[in-house]
Backbone as CSV, one residue per row, in Angstrom:
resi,resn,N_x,N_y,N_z,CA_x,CA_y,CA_z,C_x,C_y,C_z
1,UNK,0.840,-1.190,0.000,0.000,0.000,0.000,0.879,1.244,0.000
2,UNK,0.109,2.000,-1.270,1.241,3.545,-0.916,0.518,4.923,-0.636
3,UNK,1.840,5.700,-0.362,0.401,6.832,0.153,1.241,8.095,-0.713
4,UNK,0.517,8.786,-1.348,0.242,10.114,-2.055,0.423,11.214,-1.756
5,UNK,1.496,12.043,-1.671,1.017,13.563,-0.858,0.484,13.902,-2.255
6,UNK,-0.676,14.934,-1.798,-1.104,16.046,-3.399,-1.181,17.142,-2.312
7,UNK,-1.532,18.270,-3.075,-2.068,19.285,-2.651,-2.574,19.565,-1.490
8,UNK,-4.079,18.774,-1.439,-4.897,18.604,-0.343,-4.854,17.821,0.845
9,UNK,-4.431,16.989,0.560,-4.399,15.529,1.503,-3.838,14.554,1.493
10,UNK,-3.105,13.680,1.912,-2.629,12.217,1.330,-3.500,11.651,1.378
11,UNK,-2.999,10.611,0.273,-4.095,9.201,-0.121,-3.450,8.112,-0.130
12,UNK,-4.118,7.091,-0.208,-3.779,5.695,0.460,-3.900,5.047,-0.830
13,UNK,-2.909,4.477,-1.680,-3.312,3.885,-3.239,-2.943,2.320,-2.449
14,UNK,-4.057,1.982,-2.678,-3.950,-0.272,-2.489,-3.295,-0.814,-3.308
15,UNK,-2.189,-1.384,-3.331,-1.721,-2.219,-4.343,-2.407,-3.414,-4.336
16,UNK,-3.278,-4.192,-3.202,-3.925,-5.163,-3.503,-5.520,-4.834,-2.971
17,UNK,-6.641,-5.404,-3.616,-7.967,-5.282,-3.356,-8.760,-6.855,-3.034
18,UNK,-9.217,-6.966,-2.084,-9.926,-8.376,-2.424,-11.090,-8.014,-1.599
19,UNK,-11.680,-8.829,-2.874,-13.614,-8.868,-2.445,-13.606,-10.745,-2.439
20,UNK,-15.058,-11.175,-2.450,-15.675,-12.163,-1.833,-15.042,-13.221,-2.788
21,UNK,-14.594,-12.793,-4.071,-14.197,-13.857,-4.718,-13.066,-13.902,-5.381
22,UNK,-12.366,-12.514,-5.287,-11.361,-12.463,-6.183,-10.138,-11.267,-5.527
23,UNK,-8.912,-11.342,-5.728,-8.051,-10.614,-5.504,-7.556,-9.387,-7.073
24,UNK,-7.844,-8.890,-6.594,-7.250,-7.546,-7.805,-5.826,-6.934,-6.924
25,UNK,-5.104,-6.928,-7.897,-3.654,-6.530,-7.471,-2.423,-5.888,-8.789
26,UNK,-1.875,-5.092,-8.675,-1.082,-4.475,-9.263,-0.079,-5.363,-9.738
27,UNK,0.361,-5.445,-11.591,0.500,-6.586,-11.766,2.370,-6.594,-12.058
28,UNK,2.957,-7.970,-12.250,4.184,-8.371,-12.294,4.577,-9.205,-13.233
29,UNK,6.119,-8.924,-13.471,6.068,-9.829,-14.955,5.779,-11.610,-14.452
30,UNK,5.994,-12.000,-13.393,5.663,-13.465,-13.432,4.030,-13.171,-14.084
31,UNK,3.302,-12.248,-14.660,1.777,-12.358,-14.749,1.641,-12.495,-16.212
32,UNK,2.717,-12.564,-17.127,3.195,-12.688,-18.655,2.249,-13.902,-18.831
33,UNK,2.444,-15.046,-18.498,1.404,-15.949,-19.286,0.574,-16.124,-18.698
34,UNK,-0.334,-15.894,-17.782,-1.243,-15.462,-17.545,-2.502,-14.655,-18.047
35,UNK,-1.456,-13.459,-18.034,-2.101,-12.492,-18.896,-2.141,-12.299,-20.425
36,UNK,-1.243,-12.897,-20.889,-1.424,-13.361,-22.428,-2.741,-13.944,-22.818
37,UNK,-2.376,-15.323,-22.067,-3.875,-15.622,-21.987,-5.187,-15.401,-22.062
38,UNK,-5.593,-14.729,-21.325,-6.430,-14.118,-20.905,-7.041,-12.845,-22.117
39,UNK,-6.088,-12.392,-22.609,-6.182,-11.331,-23.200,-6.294,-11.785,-24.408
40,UNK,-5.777,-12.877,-25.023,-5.726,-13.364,-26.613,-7.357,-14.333,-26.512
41,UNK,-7.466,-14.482,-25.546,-8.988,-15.522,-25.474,-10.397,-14.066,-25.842
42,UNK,-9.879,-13.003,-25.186,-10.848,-11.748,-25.172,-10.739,-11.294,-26.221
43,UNK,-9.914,-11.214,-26.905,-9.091,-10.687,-27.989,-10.863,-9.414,-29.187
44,UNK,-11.470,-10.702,-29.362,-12.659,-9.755,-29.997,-13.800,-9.240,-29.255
45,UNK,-13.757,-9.257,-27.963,-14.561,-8.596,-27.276,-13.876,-7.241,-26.793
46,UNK,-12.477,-7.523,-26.577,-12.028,-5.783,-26.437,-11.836,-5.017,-27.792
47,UNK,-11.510,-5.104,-28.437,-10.866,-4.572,-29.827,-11.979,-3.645,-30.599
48,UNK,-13.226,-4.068,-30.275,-14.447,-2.891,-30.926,-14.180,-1.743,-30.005
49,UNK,-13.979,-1.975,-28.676,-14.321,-0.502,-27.546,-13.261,-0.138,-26.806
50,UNK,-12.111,-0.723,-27.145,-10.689,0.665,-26.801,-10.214,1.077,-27.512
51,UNK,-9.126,1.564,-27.561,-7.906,2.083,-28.147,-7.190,1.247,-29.060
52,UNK,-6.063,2.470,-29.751,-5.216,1.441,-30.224,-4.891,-0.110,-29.940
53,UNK,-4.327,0.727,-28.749,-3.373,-0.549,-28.202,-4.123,-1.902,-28.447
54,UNK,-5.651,-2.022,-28.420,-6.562,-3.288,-28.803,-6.879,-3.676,-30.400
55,UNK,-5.834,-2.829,-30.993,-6.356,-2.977,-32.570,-5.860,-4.204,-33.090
56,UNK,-4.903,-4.963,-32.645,-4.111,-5.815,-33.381,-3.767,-6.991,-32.349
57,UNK,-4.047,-8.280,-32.451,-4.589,-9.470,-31.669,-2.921,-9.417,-30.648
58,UNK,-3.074,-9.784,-29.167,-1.706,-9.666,-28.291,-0.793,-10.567,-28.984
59,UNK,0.535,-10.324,-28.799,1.719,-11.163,-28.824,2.600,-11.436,-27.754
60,UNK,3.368,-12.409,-27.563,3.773,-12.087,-25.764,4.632,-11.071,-25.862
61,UNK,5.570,-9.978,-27.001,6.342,-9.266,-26.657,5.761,-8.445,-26.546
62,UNK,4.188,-8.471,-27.200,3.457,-7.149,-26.848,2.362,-7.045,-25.358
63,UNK,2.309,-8.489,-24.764,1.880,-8.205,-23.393,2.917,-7.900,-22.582
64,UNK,4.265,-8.532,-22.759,5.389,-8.064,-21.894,5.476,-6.608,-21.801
65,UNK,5.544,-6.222,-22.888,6.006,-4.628,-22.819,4.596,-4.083,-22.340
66,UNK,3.533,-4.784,-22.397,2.094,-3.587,-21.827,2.290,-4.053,-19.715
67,UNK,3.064,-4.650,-19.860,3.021,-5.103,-18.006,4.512,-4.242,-17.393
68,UNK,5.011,-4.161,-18.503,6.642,-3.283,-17.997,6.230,-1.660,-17.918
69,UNK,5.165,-1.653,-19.251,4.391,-0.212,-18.710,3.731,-0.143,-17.623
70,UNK,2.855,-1.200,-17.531,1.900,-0.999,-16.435,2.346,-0.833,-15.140
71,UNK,4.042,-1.143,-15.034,4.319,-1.410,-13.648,5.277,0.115,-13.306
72,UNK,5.723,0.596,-14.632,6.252,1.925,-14.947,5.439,2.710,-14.278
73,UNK,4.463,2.500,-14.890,3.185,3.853,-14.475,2.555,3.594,-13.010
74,UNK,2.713,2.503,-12.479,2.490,2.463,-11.261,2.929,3.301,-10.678
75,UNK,4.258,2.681,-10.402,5.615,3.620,-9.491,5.339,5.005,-10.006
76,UNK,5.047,5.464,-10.819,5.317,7.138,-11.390,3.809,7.585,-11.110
77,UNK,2.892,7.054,-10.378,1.607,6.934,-10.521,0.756,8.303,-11.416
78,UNK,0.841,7.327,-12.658,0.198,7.940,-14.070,-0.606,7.242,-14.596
79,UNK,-0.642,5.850,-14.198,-2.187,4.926,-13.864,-2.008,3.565,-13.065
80,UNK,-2.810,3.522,-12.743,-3.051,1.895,-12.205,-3.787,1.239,-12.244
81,UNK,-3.104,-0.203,-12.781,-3.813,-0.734,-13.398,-3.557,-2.624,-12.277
82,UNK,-4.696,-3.008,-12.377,-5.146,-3.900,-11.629,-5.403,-5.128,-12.381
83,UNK,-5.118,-6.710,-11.676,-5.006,-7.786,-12.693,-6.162,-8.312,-11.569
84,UNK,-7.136,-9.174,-12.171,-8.484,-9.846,-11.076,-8.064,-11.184,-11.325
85,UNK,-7.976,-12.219,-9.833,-7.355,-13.395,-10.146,-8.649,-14.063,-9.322
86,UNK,-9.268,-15.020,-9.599,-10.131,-15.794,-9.087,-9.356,-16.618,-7.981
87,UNK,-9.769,-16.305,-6.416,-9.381,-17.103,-5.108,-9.400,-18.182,-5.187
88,UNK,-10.234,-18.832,-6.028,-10.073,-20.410,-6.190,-9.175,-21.382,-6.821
89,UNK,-9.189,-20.583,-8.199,-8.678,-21.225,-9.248,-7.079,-20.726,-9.109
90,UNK,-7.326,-19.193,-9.145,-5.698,-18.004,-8.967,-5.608,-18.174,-10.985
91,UNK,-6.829,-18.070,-11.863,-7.159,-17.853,-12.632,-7.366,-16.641,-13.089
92,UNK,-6.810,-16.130,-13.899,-6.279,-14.199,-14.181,-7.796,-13.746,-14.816
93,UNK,-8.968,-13.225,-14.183,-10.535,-13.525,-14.642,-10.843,-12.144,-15.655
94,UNK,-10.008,-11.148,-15.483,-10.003,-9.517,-15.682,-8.606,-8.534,-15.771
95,UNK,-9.179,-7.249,-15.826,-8.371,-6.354,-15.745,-8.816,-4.854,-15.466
96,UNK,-8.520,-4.202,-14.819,-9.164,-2.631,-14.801,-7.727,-1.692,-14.497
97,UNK,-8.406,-0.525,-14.475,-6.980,0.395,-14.634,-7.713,1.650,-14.454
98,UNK,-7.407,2.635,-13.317,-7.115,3.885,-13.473,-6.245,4.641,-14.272
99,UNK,-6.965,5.749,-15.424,-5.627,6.588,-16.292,-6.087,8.148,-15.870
100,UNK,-5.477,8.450,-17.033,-5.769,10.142,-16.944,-6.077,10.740,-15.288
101,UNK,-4.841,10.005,-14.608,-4.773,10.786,-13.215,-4.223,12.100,-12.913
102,UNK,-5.543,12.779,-12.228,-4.776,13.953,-11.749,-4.877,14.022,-10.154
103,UNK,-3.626,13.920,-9.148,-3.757,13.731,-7.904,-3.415,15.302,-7.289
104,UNK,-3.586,16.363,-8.025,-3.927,17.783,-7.070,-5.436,17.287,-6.975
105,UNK,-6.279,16.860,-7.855,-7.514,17.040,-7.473,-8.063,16.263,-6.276
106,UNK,-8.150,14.807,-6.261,-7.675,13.926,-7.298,-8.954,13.733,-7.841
107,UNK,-8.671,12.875,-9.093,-9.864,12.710,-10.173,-8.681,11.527,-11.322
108,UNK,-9.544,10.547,-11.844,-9.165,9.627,-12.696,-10.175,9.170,-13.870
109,UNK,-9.666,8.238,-14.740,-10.680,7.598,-15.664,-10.663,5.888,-15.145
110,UNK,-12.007,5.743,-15.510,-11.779,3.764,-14.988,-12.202,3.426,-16.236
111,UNK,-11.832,2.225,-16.345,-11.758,1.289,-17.803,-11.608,0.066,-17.295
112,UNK,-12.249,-0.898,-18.080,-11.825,-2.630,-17.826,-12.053,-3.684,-18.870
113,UNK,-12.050,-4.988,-18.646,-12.347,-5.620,-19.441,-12.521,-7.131,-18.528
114,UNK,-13.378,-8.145,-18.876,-13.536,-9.217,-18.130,-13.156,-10.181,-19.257
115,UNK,-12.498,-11.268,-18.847,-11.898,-12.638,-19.658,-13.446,-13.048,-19.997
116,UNK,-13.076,-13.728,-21.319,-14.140,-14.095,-22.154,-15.127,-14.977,-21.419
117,UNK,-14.536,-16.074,-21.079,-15.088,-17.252,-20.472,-15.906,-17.018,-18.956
118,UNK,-15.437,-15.780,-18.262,-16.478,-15.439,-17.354,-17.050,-14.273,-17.298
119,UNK,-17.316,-13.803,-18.685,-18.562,-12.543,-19.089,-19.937,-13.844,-18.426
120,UNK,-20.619,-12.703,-17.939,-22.311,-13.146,-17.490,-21.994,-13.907,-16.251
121,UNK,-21.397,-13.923,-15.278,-20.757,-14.425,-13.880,-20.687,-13.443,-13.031
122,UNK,-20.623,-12.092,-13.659,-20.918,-11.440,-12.007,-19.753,-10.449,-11.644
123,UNK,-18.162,-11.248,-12.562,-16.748,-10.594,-12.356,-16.863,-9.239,-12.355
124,UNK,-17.508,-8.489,-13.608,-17.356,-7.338,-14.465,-17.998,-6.359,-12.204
125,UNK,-19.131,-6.483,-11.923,-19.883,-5.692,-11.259,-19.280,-5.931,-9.765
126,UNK,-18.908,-7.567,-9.440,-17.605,-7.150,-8.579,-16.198,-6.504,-8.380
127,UNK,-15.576,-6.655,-9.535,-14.436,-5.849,-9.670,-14.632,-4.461,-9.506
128,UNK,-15.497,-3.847,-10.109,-15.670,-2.509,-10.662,-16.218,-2.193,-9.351
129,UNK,-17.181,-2.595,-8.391,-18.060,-2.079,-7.301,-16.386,-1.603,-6.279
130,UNK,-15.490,-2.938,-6.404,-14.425,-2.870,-5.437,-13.558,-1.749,-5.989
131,UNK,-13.145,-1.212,-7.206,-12.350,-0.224,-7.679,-13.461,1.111,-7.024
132,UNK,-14.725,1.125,-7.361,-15.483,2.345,-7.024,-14.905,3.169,-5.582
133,UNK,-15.121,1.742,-4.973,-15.364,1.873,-3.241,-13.816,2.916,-2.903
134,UNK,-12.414,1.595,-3.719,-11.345,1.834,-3.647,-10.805,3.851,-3.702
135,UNK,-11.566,4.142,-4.879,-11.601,5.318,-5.796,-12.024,6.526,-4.177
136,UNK,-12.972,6.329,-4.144,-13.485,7.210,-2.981,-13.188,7.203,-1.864
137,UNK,-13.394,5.675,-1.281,-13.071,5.593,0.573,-11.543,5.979,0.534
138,UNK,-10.862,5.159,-0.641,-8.720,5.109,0.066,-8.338,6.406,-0.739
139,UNK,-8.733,6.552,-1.812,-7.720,7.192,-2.706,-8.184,8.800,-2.459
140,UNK,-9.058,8.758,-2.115,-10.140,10.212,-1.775,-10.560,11.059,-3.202
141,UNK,-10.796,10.259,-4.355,-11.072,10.991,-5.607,-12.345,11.509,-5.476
142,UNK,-12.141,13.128,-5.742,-12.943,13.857,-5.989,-13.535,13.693,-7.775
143,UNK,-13.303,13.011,-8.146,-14.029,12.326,-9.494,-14.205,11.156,-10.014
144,UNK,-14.594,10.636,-10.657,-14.380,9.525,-11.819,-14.921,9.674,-12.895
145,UNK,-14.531,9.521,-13.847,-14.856,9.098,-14.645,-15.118,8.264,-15.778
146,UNK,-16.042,7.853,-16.250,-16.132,6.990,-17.544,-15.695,7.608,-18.711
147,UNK,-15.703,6.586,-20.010,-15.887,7.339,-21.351,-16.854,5.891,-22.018
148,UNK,-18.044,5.838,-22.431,-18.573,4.604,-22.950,-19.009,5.215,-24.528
149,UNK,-18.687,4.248,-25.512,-19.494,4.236,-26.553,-20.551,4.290,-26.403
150,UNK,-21.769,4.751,-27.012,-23.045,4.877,-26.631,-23.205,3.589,-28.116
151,UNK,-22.657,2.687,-28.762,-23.111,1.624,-29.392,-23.320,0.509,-28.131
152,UNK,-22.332,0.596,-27.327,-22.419,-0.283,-26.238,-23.119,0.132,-25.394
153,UNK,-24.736,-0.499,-25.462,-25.712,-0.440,-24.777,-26.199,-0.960,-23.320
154,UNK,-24.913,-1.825,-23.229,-24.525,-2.937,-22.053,-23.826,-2.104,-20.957
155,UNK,-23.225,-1.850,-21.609,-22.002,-0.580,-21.017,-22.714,0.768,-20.419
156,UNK,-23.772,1.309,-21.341,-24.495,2.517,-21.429,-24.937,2.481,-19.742
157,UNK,-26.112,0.797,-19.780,-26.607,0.754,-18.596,-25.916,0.728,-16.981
158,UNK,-25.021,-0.018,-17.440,-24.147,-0.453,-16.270,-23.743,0.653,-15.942
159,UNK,-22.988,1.776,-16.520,-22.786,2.770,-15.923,-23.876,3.681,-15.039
160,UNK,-25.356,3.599,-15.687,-26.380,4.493,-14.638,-26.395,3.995,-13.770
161,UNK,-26.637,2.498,-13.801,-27.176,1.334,-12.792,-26.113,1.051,-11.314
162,UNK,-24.901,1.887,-11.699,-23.832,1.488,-11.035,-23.930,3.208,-10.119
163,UNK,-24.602,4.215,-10.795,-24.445,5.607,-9.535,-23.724,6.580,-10.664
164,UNK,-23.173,6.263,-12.094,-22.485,7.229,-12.942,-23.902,8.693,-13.629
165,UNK,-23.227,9.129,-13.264,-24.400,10.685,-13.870,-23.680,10.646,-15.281
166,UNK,-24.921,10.875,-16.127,-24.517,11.100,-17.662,-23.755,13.058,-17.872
167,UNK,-23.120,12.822,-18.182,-22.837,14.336,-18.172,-22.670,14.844,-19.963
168,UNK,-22.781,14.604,-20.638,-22.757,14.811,-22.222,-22.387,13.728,-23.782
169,UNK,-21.815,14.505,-24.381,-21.746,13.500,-25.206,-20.657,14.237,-26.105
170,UNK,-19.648,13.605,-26.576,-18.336,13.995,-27.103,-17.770,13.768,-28.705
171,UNK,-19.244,14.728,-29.296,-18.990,14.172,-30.928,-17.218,13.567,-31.688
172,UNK,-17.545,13.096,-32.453,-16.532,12.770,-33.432,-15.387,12.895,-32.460
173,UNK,-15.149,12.126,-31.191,-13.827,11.847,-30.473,-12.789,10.997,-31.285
174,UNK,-12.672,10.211,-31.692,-12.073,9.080,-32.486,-12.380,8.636,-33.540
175,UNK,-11.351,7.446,-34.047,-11.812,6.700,-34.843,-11.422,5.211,-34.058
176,UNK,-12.531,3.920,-34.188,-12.365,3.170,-33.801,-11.730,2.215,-34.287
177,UNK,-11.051,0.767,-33.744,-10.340,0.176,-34.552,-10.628,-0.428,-35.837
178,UNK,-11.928,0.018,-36.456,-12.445,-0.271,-37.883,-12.361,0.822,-38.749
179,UNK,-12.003,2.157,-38.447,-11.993,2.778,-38.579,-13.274,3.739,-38.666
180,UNK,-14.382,3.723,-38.140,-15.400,3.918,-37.849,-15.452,5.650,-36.833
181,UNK,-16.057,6.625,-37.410,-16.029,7.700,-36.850,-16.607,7.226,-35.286
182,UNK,-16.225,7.521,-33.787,-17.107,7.271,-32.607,-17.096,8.212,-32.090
183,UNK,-18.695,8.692,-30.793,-18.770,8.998,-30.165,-18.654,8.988,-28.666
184,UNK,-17.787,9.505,-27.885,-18.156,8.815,-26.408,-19.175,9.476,-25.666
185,UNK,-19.937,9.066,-24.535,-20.713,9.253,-23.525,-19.793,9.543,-22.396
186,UNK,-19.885,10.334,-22.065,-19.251,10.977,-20.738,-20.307,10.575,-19.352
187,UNK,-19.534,9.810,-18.462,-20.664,9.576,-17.601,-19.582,9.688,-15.768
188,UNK,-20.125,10.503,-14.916,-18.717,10.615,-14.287,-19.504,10.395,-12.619
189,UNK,-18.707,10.201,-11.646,-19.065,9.922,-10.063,-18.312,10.934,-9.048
190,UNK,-19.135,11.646,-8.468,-18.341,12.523,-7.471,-18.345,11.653,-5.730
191,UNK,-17.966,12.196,-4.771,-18.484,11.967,-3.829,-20.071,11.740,-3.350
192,UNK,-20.184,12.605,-4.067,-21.849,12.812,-3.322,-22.897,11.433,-4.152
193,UNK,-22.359,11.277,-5.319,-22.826,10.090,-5.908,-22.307,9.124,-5.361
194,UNK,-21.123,8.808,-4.944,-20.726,7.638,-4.588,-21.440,7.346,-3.279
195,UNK,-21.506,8.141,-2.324,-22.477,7.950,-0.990,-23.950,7.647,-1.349
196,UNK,-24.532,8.372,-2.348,-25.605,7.537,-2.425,-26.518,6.423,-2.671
197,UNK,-25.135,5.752,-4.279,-25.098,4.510,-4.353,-24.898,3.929,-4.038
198,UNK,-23.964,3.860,-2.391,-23.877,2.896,-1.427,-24.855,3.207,-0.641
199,UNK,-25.344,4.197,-0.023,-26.769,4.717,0.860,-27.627,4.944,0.225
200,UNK,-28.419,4.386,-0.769,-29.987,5.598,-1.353,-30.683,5.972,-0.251
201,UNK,-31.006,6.930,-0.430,-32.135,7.725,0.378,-33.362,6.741,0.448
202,UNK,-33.739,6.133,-0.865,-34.794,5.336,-0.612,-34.706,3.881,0.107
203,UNK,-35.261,3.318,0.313,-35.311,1.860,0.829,-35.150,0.891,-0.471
204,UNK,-35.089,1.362,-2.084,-35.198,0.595,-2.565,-33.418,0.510,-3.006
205,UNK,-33.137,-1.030,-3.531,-31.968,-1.517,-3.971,-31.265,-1.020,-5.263
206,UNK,-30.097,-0.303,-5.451,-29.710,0.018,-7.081,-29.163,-1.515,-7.394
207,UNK,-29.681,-2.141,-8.510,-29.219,-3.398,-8.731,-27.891,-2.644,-9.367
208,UNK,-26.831,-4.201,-9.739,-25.552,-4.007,-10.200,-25.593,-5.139,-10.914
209,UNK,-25.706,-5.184,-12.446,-26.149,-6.068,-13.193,-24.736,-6.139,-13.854
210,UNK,-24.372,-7.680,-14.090,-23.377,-8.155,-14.775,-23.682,-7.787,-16.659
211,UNK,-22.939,-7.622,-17.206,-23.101,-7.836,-18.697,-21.841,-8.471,-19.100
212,UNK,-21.807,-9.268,-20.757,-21.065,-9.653,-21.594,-20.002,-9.067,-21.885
213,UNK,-20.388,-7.390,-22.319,-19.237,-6.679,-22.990,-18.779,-5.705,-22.003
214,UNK,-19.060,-5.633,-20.516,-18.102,-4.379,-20.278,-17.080,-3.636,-20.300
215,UNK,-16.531,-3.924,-21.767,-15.042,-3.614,-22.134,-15.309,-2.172,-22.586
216,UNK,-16.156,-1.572,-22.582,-16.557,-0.553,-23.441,-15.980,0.690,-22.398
217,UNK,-15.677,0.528,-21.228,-15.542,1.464,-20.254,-13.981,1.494,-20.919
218,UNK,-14.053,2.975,-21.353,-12.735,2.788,-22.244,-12.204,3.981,-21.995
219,UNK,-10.533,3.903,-22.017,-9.571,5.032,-22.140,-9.314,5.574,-23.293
């Protein structure tokens, strides 16, 4: 665990997270075949809704070098990024990542992706509930934010359903890896949202519904 001076306050960044079923932890090169894995099995479920970097199917010199970054940017904390290993199996199930950090504020972007074989299990809404919590209670972010394709309708929901306020819409941001003009949906969480989606005012429950594609929560 490390701690942050900014501006305002120190913060407490977790290098490891564990919820009821899974450990999320800041990742290492022993995580090379692992994460190869994992990532070449997903391979066409991420590649419509990120970035470059998802345009062209993994290779191991190209997961090596994305884990030598990832561990770069740790230490320099310019993002962090988190590997989800199933407690049972110690099966690499996911991935999520804080970017576009700014720690005067603080404020970040979240993004993820769930291994193919356990889309519709539940991973995607545990991981992400545990990064939320992470985001606000340790790290003290005064933001979050999303960026979702508004084609990804899966994505669209999960973000309301999860406490994200829609805040606009970001014509002609990109081009996607088809080359396809896209739009993103800006959908973002302050404090005051995050307390309520863990407290509603009402008695009734915000469900937290698993989907297929939540890869769409994109950097």
């Amino acid at each position: 665990m490390a701690v942050v001076e900014h501006s305002r306050a120190a913060v407490v960044i977790p290098e490891q997270i564990e919820t009821d079923r899974f450990i999320l932890r800041r990742p290492c090169e022993a995580d090379l075949g692992s994460y190869f894995a994992a990532w070449f099995e997903t391979f066409d479920h991420i590649k419509p809704w990120f970035g470059a970097w998802a345009r062209e199917a993994p290779t191991i010199e190209k997961v090596a070098a994305s884990i030598r970054d990832a561990m770069a940017e740790w230490n320099d904390r310019k993002s962090l990024t988190y590997l989800c290993f199933d407690k049972e199996t110690g099966e690499l199930v996911g991935r999520a990542f804080f970017s576009r950090l700014d720690w005067d504020v603080p404020k970040g972007m979240l993004g993820y992706w769930v291994r193919k074989k356990y889309q519709r299990s539940g991973v995607g809404s545990e991981m992400i509930r545990a990064l939320v919590d992470a985001a606000f209670a340790q790290m003290k972010f005064n933001r979050l934010e999303l960026y979702v394709d508004p084609r990804n309708n899966p994505a669209v929901n999960f973000a309301e359903r999860l406490g994200f306020l829609y805040e606009g819409r970001i014509r002609n941001y990109s081009l996607d890896n088809f080359g396809v003009m896209r739009d993103y949906l800006v959908y973002a969480m302050t404090p005051s949202d995050f307390s309520y989606a863990v407290h509603p005012v009402s008695t009734s429950i915000i469900p937290i519904d698993s989907y297929a594609r939540m890869s769409a929560l994109v950097v």
